[in-house]
C-alpha positions in Angstrom: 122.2 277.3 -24.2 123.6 275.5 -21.5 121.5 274.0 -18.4 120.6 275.7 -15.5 122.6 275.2 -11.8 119.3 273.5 -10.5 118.5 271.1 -13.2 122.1 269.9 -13.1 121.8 269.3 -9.6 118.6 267.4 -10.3 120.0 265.1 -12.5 122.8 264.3 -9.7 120.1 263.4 -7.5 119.1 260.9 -9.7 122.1 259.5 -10.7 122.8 259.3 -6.7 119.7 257.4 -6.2 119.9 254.8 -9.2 122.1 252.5 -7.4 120.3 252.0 -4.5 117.2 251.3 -6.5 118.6 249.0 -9.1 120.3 247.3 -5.9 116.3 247.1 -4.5 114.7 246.2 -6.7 116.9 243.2 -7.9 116.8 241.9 -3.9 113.1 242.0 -3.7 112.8 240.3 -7.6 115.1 237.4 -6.3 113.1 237.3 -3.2 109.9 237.0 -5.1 110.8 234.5 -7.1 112.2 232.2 -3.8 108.4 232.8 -2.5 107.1 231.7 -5.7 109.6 228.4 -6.2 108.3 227.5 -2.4 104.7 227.9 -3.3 105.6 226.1 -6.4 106.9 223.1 -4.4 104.0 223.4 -1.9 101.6 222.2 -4.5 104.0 219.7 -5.8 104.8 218.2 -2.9 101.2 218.1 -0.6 98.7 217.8 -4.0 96.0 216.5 -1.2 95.9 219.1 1.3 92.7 220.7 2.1 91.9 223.6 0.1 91.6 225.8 2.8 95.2 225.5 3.4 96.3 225.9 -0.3 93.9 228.7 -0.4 95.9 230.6 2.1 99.0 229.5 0.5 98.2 231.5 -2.1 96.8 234.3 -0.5 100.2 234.7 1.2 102.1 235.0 -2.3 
């Protein structure tokens, strides 16, 4: 039994869309993971700020 017309269709959609997702969702990992290096250096680098300021630091991230 072969597939029906609209599930084939379907599965083109999908296949149309993967790219564009992949292509997403690597850009907003790499992103991420530049926010999290900075915030990373933040606390490295100014280890006396208040904590009010670190606070929102990491409420940002």
């Amino acid at each position: 039994m072969s597939p029906s017309p609209s599930l084939l269709v379907a599965v083109e959609d999908v296949r149309a869309s993967l790219g564009p997702v992949l292509l997403g969702s690597t850009v907003g990992a790499l992103l991420s993971g530049i926010v999290t290096m900075q915030m990373f250096l933040y606390y490295k680098l100014y280890p006396d700020d208040p904590f009010s300021f670190r606070f929102l630091v990491s409420a940002r991230t």
